[in-house]
Backbone bond lengths (Angstrom), bond angles and torsions (degrees), N, CA, C in turn:
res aa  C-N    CA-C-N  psi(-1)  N-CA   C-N-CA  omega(-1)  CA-C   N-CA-C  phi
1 X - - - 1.447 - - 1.527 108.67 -
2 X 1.336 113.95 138.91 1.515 131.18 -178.66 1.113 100.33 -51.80
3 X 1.643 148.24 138.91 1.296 130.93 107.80 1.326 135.67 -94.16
4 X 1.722 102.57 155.41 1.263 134.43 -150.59 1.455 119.04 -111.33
5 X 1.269 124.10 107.92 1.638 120.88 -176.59 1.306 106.24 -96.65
6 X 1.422 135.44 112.58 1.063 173.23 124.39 1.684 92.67 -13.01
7 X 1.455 123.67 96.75 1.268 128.29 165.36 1.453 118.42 -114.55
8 X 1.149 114.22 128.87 1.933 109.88 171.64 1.569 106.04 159.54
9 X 1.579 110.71 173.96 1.379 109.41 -138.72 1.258 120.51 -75.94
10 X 1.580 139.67 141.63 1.805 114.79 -170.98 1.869 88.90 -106.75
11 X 1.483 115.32 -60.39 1.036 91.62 -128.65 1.964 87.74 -97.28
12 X 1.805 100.96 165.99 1.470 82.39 -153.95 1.593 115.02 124.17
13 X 1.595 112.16 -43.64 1.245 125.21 -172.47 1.853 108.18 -129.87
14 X 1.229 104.73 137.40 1.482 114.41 -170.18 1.422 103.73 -54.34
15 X 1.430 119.00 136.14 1.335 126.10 177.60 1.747 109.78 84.31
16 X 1.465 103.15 -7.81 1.668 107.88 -176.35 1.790 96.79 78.26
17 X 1.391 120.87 7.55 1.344 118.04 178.18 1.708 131.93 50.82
18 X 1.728 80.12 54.61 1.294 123.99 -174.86 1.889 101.00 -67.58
19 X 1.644 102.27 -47.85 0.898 109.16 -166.97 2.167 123.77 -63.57
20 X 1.153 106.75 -28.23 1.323 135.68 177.41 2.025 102.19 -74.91
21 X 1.389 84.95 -48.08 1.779 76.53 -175.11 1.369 103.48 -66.28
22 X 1.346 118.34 -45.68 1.605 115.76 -176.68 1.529 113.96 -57.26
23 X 1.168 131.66 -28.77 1.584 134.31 -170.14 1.276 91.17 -87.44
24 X 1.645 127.86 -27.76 1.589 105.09 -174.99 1.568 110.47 -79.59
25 X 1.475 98.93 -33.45 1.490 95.58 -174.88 1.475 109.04 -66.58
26 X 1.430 114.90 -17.70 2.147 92.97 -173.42 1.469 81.98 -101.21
27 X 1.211 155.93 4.32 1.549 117.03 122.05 0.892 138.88 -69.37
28 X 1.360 134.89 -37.30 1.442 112.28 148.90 1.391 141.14 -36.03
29 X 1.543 117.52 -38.59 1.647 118.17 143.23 0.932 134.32 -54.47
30 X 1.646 127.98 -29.52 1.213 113.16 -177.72 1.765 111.99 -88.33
31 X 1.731 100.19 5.92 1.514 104.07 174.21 1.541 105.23 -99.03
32 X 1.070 119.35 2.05 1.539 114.82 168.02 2.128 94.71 102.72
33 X 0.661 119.10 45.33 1.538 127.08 179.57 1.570 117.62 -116.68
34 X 1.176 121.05 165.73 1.619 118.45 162.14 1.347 109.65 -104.82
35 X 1.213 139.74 59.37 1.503 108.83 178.58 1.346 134.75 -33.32
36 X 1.632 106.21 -179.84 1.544 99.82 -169.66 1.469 84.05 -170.28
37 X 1.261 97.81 98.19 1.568 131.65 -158.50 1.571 101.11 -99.63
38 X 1.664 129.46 102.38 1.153 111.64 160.61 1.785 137.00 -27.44
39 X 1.690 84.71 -52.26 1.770 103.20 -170.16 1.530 99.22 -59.36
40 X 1.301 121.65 -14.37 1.545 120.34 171.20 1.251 128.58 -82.15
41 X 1.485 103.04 -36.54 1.309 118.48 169.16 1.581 116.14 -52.61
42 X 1.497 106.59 -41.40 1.490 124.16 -165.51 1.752 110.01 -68.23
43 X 1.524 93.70 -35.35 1.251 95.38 -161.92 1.427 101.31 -93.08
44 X 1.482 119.72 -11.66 1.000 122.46 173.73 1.810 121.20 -65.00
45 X 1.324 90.47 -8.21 1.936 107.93 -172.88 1.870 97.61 -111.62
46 X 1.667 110.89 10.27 1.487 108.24 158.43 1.840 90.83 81.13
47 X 1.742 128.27 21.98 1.038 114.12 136.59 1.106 128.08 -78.63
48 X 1.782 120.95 143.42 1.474 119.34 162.68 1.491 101.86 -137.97
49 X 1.409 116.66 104.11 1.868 118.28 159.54 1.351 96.47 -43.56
50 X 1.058 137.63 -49.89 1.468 122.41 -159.30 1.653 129.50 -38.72
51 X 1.235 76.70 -32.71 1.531 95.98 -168.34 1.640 112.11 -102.12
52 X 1.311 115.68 14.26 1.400 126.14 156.71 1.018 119.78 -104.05
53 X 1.868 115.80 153.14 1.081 135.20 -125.25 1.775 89.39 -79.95
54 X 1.667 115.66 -177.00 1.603 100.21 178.37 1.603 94.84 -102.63
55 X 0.846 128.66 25.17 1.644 131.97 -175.72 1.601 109.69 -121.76
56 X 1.630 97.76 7.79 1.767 96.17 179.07 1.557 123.95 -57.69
57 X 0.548 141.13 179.51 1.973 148.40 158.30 1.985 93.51 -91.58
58 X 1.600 103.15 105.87 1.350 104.11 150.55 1.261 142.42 -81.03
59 X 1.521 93.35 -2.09 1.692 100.18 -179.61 1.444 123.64 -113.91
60 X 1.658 112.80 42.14 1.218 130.23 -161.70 1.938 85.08 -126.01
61 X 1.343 95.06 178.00 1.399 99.03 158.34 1.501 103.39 -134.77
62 X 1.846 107.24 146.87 1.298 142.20 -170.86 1.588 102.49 -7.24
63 X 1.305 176.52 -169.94 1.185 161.84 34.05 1.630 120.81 37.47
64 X 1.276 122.13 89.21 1.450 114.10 176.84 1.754 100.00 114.89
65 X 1.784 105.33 -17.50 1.810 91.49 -176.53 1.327 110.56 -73.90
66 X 1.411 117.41 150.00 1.684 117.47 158.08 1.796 108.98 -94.34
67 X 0.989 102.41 130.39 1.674 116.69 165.03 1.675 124.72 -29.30
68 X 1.539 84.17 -65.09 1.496 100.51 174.28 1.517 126.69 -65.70
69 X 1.829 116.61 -22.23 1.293 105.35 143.62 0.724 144.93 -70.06
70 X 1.758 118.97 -41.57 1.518 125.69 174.76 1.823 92.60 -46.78
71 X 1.152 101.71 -66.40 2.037 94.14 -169.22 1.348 101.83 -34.98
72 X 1.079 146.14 -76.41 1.622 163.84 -150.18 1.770 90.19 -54.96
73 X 1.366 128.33 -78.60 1.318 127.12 176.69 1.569 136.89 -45.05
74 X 1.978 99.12 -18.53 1.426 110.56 174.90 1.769 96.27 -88.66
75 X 1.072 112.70 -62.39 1.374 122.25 173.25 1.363 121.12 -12.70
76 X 1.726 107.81 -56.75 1.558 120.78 -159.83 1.515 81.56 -91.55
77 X 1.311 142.09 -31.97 1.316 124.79 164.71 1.552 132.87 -34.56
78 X 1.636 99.50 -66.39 0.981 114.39 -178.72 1.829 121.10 -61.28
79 X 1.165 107.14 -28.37 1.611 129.65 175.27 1.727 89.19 -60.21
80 X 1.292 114.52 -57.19 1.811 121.46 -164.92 1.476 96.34 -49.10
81 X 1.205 128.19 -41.62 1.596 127.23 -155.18 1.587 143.60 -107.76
82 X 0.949 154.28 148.09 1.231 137.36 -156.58 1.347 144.74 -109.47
83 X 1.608 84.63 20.17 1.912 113.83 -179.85 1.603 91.34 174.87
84 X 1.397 87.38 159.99 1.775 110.69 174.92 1.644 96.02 -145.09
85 X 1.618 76.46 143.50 1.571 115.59 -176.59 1.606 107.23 -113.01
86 X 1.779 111.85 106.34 1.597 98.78 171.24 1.554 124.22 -94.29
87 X 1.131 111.21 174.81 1.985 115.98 -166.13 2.042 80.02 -102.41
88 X 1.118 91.36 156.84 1.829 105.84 157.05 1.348 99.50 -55.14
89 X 1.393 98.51 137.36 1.795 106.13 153.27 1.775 93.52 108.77
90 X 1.154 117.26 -35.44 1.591 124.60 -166.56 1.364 102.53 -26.26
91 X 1.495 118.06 -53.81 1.267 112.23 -162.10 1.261 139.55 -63.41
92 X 1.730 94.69 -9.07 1.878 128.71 174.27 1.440 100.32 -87.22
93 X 1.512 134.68 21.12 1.485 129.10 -172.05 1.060 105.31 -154.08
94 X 1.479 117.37 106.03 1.475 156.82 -173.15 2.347 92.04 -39.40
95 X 1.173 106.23 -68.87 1.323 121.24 159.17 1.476 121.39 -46.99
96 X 0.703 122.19 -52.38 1.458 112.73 156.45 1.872 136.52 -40.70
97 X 1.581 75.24 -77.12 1.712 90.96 160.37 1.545 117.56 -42.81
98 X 1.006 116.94 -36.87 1.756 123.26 -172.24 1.462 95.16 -77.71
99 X 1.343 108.48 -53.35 2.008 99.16 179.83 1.216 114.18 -58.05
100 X 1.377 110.76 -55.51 1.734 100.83 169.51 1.239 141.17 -17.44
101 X 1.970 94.20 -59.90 1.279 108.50 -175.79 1.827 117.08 -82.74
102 X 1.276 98.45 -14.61 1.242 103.07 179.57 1.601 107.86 -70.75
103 X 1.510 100.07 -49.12 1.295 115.14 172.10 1.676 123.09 -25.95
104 X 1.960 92.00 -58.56 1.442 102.20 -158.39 2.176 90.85 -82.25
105 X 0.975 114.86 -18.05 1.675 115.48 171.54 1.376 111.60 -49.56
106 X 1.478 92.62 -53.09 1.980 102.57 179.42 1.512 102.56 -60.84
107 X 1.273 119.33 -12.91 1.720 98.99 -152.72 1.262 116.34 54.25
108 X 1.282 142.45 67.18 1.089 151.36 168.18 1.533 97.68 -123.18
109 X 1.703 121.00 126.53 1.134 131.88 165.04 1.268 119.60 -40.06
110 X 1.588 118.45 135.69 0.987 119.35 174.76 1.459 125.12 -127.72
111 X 1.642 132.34 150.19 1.485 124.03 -164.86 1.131 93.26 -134.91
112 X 1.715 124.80 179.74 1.093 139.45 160.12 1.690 110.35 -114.52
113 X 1.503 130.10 -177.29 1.344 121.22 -169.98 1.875 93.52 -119.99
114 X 1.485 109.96 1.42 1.401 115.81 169.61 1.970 108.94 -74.69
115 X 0.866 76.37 1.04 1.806 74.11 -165.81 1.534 109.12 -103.38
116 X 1.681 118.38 145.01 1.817 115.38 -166.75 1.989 88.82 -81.66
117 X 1.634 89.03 155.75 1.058 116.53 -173.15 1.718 117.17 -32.88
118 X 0.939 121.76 -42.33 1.687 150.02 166.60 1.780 114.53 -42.88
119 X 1.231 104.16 -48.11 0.962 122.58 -173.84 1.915 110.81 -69.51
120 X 1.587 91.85 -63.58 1.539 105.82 167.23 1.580 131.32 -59.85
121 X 1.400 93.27 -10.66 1.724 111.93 -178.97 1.407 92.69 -88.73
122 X 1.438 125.76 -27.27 1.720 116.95 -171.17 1.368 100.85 -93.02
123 X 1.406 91.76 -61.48 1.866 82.81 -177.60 1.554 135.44 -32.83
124 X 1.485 97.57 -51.71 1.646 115.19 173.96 1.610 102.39 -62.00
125 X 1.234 147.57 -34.32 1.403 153.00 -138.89 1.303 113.76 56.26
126 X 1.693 112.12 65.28 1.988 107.31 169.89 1.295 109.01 43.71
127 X 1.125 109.05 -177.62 1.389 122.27 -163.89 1.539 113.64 -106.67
């Protein structure tokens, strides 16, 4: 099974735009893909926006994160996988842009989540 790096903007957007990565990834499953969902990654390290206040600062990062890891952990992600999928907005996110381009360095196919199902099934090369 393909995997899929889930690129686009967190911080900036309520929840760090947790919510967008999760809807891309269960389309990407329900197209036969693995995603590889930052917001999973995150939470996999015992983050949850959810549970912050609605008056937080979204355009900070988490309390205690370093930059240069999050980069290093998206990075070695994106290296793991065999196409990336971006959210709207990506191109306003410093992190984003870098997966992209890292992306398009690897030659690893690339899609957007604006595009009908058909489209993203070609781009990526099916499943």
């Amino acid at each position: 099974m393909k995997r899929i790096y889930i690129a686009g903007p967190m911080r900036g957007y309520k929840y760090y735009n947790f919510p967008a990565f999760d809807a891309a990834a269960e389309r990407l499953r329900r197209l036969g893909f693995e995603p590889v969902n930052p917001a999973d990654m995150d939470r996999a390290l015992g983050f949850d926006p959810m549970t912050l206040p609605d008056d937080y600062d979204w355009n900070q990062l988490p309390q205690g994160w370093d930059i240069r890891e999050v980069a290093k952990r998206c990075c070695d992600a994106v290296i793991g996988c065999d196409g990336i999928y971006v959210l709207d907005g990506w191109k306003d996110s410093a992190g984003a842009v870098s997966e992209f381009f890292l992306a398009d360095w690897l030659k690893l196919p690339r899609t957007g989540n604006w595009y009908a199902d058909e489209y993203v099934l070609r781009d990526l090369g099916g499943v």
